[in-house]
TIPA-641568 format. One record per residue (C-alpha): x, y, z. Coordinates in steps of 0.001 Angstrom, whole numbers, plus 524288, in hexadecimal, padded with zeros to 5 digits. Last residue first. Example, Ala and Ser with C-alpha at 12.3 -4.5 7.8 and 13.67 -1.06 7.14 Angstrom:
! TIPA-641568
835667FBDC81BE4 8300C7EE6C81E78 
//
This chain:
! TIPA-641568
81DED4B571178D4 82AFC4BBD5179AA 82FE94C95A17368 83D354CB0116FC7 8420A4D877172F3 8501E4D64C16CDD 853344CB3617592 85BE84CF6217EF7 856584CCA818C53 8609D4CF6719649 861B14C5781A20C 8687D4CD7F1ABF1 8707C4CAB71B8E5 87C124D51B1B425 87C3C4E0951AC06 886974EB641B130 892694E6B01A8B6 88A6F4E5DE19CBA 892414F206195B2 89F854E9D2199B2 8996B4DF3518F4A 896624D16A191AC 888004D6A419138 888DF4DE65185BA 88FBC4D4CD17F2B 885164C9B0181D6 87A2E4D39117D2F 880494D37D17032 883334C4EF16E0C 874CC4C4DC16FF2 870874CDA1164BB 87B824C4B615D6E 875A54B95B15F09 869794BF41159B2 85A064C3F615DFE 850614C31C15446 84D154CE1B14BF7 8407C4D8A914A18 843BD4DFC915721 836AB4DDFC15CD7 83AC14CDD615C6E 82E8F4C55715EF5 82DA64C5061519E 838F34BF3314EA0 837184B36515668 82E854AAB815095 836444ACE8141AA 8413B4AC601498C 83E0249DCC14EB0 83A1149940140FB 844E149E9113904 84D744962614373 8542C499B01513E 85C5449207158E6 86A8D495A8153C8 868934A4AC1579B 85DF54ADEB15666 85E894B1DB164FC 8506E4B12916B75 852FD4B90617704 85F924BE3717C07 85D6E4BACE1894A 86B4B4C08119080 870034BD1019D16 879534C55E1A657 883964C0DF1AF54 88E7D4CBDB1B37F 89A8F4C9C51B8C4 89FFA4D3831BFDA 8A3224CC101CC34 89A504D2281D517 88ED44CF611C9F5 8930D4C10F1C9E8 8879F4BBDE1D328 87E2E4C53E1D083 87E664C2231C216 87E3E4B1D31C528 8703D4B4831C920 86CE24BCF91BEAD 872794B21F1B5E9 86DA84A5F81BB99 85E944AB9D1BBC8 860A14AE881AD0E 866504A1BE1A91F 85BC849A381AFF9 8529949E451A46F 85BC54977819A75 8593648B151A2FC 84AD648D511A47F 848E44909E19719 8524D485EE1911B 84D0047A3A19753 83DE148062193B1 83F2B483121856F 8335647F5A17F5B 82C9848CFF18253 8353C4996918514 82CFD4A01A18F6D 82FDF4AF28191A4 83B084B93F197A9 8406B4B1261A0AE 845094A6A019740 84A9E4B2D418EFD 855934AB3C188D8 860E34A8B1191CD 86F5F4ACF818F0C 87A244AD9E199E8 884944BB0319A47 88DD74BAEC1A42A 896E94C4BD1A412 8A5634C8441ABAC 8ACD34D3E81B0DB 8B96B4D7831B363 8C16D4C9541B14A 8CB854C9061BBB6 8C5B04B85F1BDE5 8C2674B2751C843 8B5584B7CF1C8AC 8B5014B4401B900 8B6064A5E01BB02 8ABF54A67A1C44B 8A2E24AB151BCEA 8A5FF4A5401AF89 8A2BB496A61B8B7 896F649E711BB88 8919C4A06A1B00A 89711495EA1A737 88FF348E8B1B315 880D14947A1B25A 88170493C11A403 8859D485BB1A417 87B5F481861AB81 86FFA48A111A736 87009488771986A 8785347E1419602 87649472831A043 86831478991A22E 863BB47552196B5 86A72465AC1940A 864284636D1A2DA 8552D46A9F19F86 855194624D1918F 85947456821997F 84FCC458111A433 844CA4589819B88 83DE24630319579 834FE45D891892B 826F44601718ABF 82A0846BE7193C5 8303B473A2189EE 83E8946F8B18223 8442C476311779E 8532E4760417952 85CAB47F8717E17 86B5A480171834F 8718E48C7118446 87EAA493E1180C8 87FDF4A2B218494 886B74A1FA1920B 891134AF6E18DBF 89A734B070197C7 8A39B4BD621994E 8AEDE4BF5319E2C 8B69F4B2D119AE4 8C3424AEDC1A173 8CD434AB7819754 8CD6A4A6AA189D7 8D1FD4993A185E1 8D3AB4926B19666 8C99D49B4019C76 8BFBE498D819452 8C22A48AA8193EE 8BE5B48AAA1A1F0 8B3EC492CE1A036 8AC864895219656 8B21347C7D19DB8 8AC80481CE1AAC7 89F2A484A11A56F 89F504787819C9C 8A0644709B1A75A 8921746B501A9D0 891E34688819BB4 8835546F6019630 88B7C4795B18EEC 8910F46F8E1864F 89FBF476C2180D2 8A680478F5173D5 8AE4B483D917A61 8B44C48F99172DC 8BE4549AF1173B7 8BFCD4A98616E49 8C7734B42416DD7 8C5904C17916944 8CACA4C75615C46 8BBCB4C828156FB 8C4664BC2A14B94 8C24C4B3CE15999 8B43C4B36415965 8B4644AE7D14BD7 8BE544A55214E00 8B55C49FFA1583C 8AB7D49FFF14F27 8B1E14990E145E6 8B6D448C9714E1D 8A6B548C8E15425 8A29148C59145FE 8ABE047FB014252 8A8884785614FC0 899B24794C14C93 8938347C2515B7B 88C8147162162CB 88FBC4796E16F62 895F44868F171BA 89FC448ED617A5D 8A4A249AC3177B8 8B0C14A1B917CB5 8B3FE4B0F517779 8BCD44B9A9179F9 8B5B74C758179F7 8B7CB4D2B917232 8A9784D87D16FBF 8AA1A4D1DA16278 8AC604C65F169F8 8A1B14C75917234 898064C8BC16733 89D864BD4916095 89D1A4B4CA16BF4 88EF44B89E16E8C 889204B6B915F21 88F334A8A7162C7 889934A69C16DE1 87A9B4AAD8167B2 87BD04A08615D73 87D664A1D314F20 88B9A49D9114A42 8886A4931E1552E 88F4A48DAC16191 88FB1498A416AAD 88B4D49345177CE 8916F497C618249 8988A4A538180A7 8A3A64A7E218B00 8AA8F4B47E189B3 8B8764B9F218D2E 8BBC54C90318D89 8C9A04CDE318A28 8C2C14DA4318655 8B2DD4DBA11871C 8B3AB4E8BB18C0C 8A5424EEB318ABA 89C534F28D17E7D 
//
């Protein structure tokens, strides 16, 4: 699909056998990228295999036990970058923060612990990669944030991560413009409901039929998307939230 040689990637939050991150990191590597993850709350013992995983694809590959909501974690993530791989390419901001609030039960707290991981550190991995990468003989760089369709319709009981998900998408065409000269280009993808760690026989059961394509979307269906966007093909896509969520139908 494009040149992914020599390339460095950033994936936040791939701390389960199941999760969307780690669907990412595999898909990148099998592209041929050196890998760095980051992750939270993970089981030592599976993080230890999947690295080696990763690095049996004969690319490398680094990790970070690391809370997101620290006000340095930006500058520790790229700085530690820099020191086991190199100077990354391509930055990944999948990792999010999420609990069930609605009006009865936001607080300042809930909003605070929210937007410490899901806006603030987005919004400096961002531009701390930026910068890093204008000084840098690197070609050309990507961007790619997650959000989850807040602009598309309501998501009830989840208020502190709506509006903070939701600020994603006005950061990243924003931040597009910015970097375009540079060639580095910020996209966001809303891969809809992902059937990942969160999701019971319940939940699916809800969901399925709102599905015209019979399934519900998978790690993987994301981990897709993501290498078409970090790819050479996606070199003219910039400023865009991109809905890919298998026609999923809301309401």
């Amino acid at each position: 699909m494009g040149n992914f040689q020599n390339n460095i990637a950033i994936i936040t939050g791939a701390s389960h056998p199941s999760d969307i991150g780690t669907a990412i990191c595999r898909k990148l590597a099998a592209d041929g990228v050196n890998i760095f993850f980051t992750h939270w709350h993970a089981n030592p013992e599976w993080i230890d295999e999947f690295k080696n995983e990763i690095l049996s694809m004969g690319v490398s590959s680094e990790e970070m036990t690391i809370d997101l909501s620290d006000r340095q974690a930006a500058k520790t993530i790229l700085h530690t970058v820099v020191e086991k791989l190199g100077i990354p390419s391509i930055l990944v901001n999948n990792a999010a923060h999420s609990t069930q609030d609605g009006y009865l039960l936001l607080d300042a707290q809930t909003l605070d612990e929210h937007y410490a991981v899901n806006m603030r550190s987005t919004f400096l991995l961002c531009v701390e990669f930026a910068r890093l990468f204008q000084n840098s003989n690197l070609q050309s760089g990507r961007i790619i944030n997650m959000t989850s369709g807040q602009d598309l319709g309501p998501m009830v009981g989840e208020l502190a991560y709506v509006s903070t998900k939701g600020a994603i998408s006005a950061f990243t065409r924003s931040l597009a413009q910015e970097l375009a000269p540079f060639d580095i280009t910020v996209n966001a993808v809303n891969p809809g409901p992902t059937d990942s760690t969160w999701m019971n026989d319940e939940i699916r059961n809800y969901l399925l039929p709102k599905f015209p394509m019979g399934r519900i979307g998978t790690p993987d269906d994301v981990a897709r998307m993501i290498s078409f966007l970090a790819s050479d093909e996606a070199k003219w896509i910039t400023g865009q939230i991109l809905h890919s969520e298998g026609g999923f139908l809301r309401g």
